[in-house]
Structures are given as C-alpha cells and as structure tokens.
C-alpha positions as CSV (number, residue, x, y, z in Angstrom):
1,X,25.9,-22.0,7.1
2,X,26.6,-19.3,9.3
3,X,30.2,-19.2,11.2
4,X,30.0,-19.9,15.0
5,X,31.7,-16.6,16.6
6,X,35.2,-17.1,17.9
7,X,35.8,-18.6,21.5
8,X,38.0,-16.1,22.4
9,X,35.3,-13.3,21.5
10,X,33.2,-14.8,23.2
11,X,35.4,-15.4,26.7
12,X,36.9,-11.5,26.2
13,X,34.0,-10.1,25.9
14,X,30.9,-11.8,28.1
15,X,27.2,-11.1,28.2
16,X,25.3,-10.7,31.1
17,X,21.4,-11.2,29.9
18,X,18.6,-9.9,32.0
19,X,16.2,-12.3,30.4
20,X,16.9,-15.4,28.8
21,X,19.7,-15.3,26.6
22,X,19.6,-14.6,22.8
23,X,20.2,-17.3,20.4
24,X,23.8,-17.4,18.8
25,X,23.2,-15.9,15.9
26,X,21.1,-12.6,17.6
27,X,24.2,-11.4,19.0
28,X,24.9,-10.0,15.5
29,X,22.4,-10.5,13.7
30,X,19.5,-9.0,15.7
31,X,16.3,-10.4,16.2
32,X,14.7,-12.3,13.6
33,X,11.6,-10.2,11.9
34,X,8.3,-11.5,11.0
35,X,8.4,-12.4,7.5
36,X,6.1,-14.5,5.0
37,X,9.3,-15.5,2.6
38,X,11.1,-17.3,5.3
39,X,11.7,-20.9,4.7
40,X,10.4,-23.3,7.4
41,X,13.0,-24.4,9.3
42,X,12.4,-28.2,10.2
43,X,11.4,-28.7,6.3
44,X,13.4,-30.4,3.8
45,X,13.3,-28.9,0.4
46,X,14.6,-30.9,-1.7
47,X,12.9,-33.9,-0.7
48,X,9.4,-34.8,-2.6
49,X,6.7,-32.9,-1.8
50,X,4.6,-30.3,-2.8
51,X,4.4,-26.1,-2.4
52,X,2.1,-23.5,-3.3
53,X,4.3,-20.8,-4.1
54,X,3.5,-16.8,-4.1
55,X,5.8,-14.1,-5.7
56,X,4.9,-10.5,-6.0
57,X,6.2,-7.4,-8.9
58,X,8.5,-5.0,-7.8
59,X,7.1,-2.3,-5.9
60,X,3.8,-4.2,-7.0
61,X,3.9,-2.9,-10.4
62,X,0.8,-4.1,-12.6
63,X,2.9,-5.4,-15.4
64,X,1.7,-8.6,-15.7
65,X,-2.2,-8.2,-16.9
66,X,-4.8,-6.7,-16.8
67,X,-8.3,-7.1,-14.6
68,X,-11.2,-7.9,-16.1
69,X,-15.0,-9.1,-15.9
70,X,-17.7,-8.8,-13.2
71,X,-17.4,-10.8,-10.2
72,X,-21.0,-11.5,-9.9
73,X,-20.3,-13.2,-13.1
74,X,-20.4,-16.7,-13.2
75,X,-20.3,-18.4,-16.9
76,X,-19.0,-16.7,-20.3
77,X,-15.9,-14.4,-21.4
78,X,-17.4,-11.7,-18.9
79,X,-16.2,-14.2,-15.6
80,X,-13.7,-13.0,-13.6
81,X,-10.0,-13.2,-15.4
82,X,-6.4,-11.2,-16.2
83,X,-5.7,-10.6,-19.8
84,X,-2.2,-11.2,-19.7
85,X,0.3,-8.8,-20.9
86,X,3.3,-9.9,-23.5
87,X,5.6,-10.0,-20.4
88,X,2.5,-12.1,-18.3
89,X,2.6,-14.8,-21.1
90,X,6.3,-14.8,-21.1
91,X,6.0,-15.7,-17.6
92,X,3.3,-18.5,-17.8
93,X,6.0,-20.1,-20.3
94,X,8.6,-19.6,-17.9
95,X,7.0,-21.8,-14.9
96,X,6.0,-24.7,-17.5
97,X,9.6,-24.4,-18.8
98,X,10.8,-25.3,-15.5
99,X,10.2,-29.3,-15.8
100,X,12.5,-28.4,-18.6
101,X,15.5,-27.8,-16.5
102,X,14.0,-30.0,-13.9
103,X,12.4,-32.8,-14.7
104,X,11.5,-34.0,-11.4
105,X,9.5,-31.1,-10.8
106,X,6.1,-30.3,-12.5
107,X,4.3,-27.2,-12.6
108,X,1.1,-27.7,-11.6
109,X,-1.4,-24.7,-11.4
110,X,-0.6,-21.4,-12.2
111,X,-2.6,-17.6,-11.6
112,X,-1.1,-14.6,-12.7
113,X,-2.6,-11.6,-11.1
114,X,-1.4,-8.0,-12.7
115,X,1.3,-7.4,-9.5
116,X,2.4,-11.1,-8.4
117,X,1.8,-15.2,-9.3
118,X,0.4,-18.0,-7.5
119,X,1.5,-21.5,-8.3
120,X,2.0,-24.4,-7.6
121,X,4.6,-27.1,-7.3
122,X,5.2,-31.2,-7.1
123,X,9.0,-32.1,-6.2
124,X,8.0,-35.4,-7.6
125,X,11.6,-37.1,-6.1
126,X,14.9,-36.2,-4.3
127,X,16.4,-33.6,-6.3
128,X,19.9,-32.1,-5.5
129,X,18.6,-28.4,-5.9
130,X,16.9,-26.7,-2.9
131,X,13.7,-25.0,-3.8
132,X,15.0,-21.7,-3.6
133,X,17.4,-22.8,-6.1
134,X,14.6,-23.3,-8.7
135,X,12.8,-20.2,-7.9
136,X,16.1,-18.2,-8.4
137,X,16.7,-19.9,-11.6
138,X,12.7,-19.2,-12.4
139,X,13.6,-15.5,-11.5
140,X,16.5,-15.3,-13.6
141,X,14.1,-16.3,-16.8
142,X,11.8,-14.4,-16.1
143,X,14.0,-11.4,-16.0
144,X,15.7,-12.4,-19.6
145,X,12.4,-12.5,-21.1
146,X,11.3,-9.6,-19.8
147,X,14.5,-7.3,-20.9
148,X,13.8,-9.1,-24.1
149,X,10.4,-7.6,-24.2
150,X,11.7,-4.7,-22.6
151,X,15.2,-3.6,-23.3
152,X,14.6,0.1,-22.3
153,X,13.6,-1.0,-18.8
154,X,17.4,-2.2,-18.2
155,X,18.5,-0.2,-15.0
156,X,21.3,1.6,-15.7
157,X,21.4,4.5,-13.4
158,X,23.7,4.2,-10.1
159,X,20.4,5.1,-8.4
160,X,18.5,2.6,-10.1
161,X,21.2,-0.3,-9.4
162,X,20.9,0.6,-5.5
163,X,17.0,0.1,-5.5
164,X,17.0,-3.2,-7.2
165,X,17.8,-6.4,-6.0
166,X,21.4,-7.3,-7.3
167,X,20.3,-10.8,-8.3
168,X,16.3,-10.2,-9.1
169,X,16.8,-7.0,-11.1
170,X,13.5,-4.7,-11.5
171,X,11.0,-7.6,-12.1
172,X,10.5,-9.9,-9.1
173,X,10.7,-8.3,-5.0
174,X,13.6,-10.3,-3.4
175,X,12.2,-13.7,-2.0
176,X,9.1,-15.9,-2.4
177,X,6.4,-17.2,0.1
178,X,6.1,-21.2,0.3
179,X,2.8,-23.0,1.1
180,X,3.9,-26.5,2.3
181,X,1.2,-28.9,0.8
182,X,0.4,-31.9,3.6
183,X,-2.8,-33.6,2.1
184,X,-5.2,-33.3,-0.7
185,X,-7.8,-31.9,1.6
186,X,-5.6,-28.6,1.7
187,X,-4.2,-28.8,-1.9
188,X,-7.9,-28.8,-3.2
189,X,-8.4,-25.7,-0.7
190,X,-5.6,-23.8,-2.5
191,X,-6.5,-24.6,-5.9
192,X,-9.7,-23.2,-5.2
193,X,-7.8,-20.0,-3.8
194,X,-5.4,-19.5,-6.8
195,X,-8.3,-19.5,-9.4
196,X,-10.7,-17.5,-7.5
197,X,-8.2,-14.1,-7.2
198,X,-9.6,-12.1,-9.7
199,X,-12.9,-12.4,-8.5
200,X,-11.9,-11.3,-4.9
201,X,-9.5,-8.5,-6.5
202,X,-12.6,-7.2,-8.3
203,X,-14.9,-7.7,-5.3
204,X,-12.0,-5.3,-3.1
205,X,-12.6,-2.9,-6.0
206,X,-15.8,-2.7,-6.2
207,X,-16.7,-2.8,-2.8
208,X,-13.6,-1.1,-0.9
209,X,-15.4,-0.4,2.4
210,X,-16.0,-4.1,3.0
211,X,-12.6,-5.2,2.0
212,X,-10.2,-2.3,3.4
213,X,-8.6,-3.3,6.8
214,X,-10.6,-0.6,9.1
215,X,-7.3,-0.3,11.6
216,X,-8.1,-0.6,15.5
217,X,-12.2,-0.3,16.7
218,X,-13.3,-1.2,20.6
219,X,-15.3,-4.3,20.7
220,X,-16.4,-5.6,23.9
221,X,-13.6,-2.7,25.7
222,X,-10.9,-4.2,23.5
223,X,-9.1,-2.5,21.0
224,X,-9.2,-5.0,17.7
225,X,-8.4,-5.1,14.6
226,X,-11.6,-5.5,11.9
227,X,-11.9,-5.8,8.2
228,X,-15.6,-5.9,6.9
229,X,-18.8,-4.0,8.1
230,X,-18.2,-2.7,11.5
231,X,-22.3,-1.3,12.1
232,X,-22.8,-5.5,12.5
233,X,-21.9,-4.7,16.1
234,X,-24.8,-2.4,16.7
235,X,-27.2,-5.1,15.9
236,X,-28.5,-5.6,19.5
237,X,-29.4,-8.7,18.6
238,X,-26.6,-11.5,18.6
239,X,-26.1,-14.8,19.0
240,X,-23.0,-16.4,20.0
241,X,-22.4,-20.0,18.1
242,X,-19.8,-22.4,20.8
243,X,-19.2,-25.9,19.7
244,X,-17.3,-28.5,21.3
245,X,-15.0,-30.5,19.3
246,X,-16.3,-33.8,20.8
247,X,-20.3,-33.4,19.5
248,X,-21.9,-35.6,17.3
249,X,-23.0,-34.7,14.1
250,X,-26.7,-35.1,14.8
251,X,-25.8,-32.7,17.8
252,X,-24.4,-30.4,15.3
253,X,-27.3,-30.9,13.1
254,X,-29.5,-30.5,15.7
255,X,-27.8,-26.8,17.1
256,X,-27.7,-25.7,13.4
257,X,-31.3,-25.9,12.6
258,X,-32.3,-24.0,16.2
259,X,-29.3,-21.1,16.2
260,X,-30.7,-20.5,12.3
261,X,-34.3,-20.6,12.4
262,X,-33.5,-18.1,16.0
263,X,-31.6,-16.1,13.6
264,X,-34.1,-15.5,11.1
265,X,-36.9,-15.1,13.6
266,X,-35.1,-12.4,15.6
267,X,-32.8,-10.7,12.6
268,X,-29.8,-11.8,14.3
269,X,-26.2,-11.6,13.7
270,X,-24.3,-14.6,14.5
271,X,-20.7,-14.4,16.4
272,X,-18.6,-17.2,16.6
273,X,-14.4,-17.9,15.7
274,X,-15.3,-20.4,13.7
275,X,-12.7,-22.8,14.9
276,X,-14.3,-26.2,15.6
277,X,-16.1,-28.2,12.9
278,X,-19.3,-27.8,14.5
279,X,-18.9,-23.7,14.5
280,X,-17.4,-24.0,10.8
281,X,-20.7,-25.8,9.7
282,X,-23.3,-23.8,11.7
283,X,-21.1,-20.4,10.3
284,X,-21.4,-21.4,7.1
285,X,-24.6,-22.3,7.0
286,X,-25.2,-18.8,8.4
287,X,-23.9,-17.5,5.2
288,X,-25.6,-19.7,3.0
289,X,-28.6,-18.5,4.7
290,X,-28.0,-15.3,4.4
291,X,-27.6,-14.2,8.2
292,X,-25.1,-11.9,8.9
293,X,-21.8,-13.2,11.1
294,X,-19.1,-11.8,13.4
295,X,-15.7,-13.9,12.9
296,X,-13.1,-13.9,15.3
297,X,-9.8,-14.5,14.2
298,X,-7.2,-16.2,15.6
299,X,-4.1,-15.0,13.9
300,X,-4.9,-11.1,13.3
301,X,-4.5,-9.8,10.0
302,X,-1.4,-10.0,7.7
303,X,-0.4,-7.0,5.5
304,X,-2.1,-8.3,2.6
305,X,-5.2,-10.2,4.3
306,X,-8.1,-11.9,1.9
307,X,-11.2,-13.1,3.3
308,X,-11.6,-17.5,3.3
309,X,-13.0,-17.9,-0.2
310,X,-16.3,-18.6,1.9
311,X,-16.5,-14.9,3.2
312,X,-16.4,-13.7,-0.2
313,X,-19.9,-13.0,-1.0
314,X,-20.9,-11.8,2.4
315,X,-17.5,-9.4,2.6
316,X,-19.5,-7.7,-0.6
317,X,-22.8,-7.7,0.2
318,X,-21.5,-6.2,4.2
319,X,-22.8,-9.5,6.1
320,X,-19.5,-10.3,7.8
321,X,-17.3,-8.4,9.9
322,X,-13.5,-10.3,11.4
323,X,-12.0,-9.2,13.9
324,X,-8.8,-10.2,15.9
325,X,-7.7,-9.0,19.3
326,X,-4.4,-10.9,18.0
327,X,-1.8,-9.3,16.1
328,X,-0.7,-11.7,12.8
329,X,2.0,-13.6,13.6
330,X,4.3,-16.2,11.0
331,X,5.3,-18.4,13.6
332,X,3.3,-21.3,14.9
333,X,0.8,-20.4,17.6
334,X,2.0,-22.3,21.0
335,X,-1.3,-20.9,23.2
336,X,-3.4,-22.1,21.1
337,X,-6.3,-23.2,23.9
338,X,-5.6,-20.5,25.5
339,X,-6.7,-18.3,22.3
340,X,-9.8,-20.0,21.6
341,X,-10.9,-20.0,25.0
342,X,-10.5,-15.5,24.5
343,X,-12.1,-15.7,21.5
344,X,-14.9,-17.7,22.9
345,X,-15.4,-15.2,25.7
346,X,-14.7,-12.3,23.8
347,X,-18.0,-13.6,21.6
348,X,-20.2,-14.1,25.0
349,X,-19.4,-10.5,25.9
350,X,-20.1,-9.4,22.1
351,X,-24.0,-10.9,22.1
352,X,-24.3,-9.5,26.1
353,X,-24.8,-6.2,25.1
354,X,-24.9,-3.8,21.8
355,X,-21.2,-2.4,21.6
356,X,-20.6,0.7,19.9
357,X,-17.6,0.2,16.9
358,X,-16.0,3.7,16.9
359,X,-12.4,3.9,16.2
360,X,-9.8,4.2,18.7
361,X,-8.3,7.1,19.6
C-alpha cells in the first residue's frame, strides 16, 4: 500500500486547485497513464474466477515461433499456425506447469504467437497468491528455461542491465494485460480470438493496406481515425443501418431482408456502429452477403488494434472500413448514450452525401 503523505506536509505546504482537486496519490505521483497492464481496481484476484491473459517479447522480439500456412486455408498442415521454437515449447510447458505450483489454478488454452502469448486462466478457489503473483512466478520460469536454452543471451553489460527489467530480465516486457472472464458467452468469444491469431497475423501480412491503421482522414468534416479501405467512402451510394434496442426480432428480420436486397440492388455500402443487436445482425449479415460496411467505433483504436474475428475476411478482401471519432481509452466509458447517439448521426451525415477520405493535414 502506498503511504498517506504526512499531515504536517500537508498543512505547511497547501494547494490551491483551480479545478477539482487531484487524488492523493497525484500530488507525487502524477497522473495516472492509459495503460492495458493495469489491474482493475474493484476486482479481487485471488478470489475464483477466470482471466484471459496477454504477455508480449521484449521489444517484440520473434523468439518464440515461427508463422506459417495460408490464411485462406481452412483444413490440412497448410492452415494457419506458429512452429514453435525450442524456447516457444519451453514456454507451453511452463504455463501447464503452473497447476504444478498451484493447484487451484488450471491452465486452460494457450496461443503462442512468435512476439507474445495468449492464455487463459481458471482460479478454480480462493488462493492466497494474487494473480500477479503467478504471472511473476510464470515469468521467472520462463526466463530459467530460456537462459537454459540460451546461456549467451545472459545480459551482462551495465548497458544491457539498465534496458532490462530488473525482475523480467530480456524475455518478457514488464507487466501483463488481464481479460476478466464474466460468462461463457464471452469466454467462447475469446477462445475463438486466441486460436484465430495466426490467421489474422498472416492476413495483416498479406494484405497491409487493409490492416495498417491509416492515421487521421475527414469523414463527414471530422477528423477520424480509420483502419481498412478508405475509397468505401466515395461510394455515393450508402445506407445507414439504426436499430433500436427495444425491436422484435421479426422487426429485425424484417429490416434485414429490405436494407440487403436495397444493398445489392443499388451496390451499396452499408454504415452502421454496430452497437445494438439488431445493427450487429443486419452488419453481419452484410458481410456474409458480401456488401461492403462502414463501422463506427466506439472506443477508437488501441496501439495494437485487430479487427472482431467477424471483420476478418472483409478487412482482406477491402469491404470494411472502421472508423472512430474517439480516441481509445482503458477506462470504462461513462457517456456512453451520449456516444452512440454521435456515432448514429455521424452515419446519417456519412450516407447524405459522398465525402472525400483524404488525409488530414
């Protein structure tokens, strides 16, 4: 725990705040920075429960595997995968190990990409270890194996001591990202993202226009942010897909079957944030029909962004385009009406008119 600054600092020296004032811990510490390997702060981690968790390489150093296969591949030894290196297998042995030392806690599935892991985690009881406890202690075997493999990649430098992470070593960046698992609803949706990452790191490759964030472009006389094919905004034919949260599914049905077959009669692109379950349905159908689609985002674009495992195919064949007016934020969204009602207009003032998608200057 942190200590509370003395009372007598405080009184000798007071603050006068012309907005609100900081929390305690700002006055030295600064403001907290956006970060993805923060842990959540009203979460209990050593209770039972579940986490996907996401660790990355040193300065993302491909040490684990290797790529390979064809991501149009579906069945046979050419599907997407990553041959694992000694060191990668070294590390799948690790994470099973860790019901070893713990044996409250299983390993559930694992992906190892060349630069970082995805895996998940069931805290089957109470344990007396936090989390981060068990990741460190992960870490540290990870790092015995690999200077086991290894031994000439030992820092020994005074250089090389300052630029790695005094507990970590060379192997692992300092911290890990959490996923807290709440139903089986979203732990089906993650085991379906862990296994298909080599297909969308191929895709990237193979198609970098469609999968390279294309900075800030004006759509409808905002500047946003845009991964995918920008030219979908020149279409001068668009339809905008609104759905209220309280239609019926025949309703939904019904809309579905008349924005589609307007679609295909009028080569349409369809535009639309996706967010209720009527737009996720009549979007996805979209997709599966092969009509092109504007997303808008709510939450902006992260450092390393992937398209919904549902984009995928249209990312690479340059039938979607997201956008966000939003930059990406880790903390939990508190305007969230507010938001969808923007995105919703943004998406009227998109199919008004054909917008141009030059960059800013």
């Amino acid at each position: 725990m942190e200590k509370e600054p003395p009372q007598k600092w405080e009184k000798e020296q007071p603050q006068k705040w012309e907005k609100e004032p900081p929390k305690k811990w700002e006055i030295w510490a600064g403001k907290k920075k956006p970060s993805m390997k923060r842990r959540c702060q009203t979460n209990d981690y050593t209770r039972r429960g579940m986490y996907m968790i996401t660790m990355a390489t040193e300065g993302r150093k491909p040490i684990l595997g290797t790529l390979k296969g064809d991501p149009e591949t579906k069945d046979g030894e050419n599907t997407p995968h990553v041959e694992l290196s000694p060191l990668g297998e070294k590390i799948r042995e690790c994470w099973l190990n860790i019901h070893i030392y713990h044996p409250e806690i299983e390993p559930r599935q694992l992906c190892i990409m060349p630069d970082h892991i995805h895996g998940i985690l069931f805290i089957h009881k109470k344990t007396d270890k936090h989390l981060g406890h068990i990741i460190n202690g992960f870490k540290i075997g990870c790092r015995k194996a690999m200077r086991a493999l290894l031994p000439t990649t030992t820092t020994t430098t005074q250089e090389a001591k300052r630029d790695s992470h005094p507990t970590h070593g060379e192997l692992w960046e300092a911290g890990f990202n959490d996923r807290i698992i709440k139903d089986e609803e979203q732990l089906n949706r993650l085991i379906t993202y862990i296994y298909d990452n080599p297909k969308r790191l191929l895709l990237k490759r193979k198609y970098p226009e469609y999968f390279t964030q294309l900075g800030t472009i004006n759509v409808a006389g905002m500047p946003m942010q845009a991964m995918g094919n920008r030219f979908l905004l020149d279409n001068p034919n668009k339809l905008q897909v609104q759905c209220s949260r309280h239609l019926y599914s025949d309703e939904i049905e019904k809309k579905k079957q008349d924005i589609l077959q307007t679609a295909k009669d009028s080569h349409a692109v369809v535009v639309s944030p996706c967010i209720s379950p009527g737009e996720q349905q009549i979007s996805t159908a979209a997709l599966e029909s092969q009509i092109p689609l504007i997303v808008l985002l709510l939450n902006g674009f992260p450092k390393y962004f992937k398209p919904h495992p549902r984009y995928l195919e249209a990312c690479a064949n340059g039938r979607l385009l997201m956008i966000s007016p939003f930059e990406h934020q880790n903390e939990k969204i508190n305007n969230m009406r507010q938001r969808c009602l923007q995105l919703n207009t943004i998406a009227e003032e998109i199919c008004k008119k054909q917008l141009l998608s030059s960059p800013q200057k």
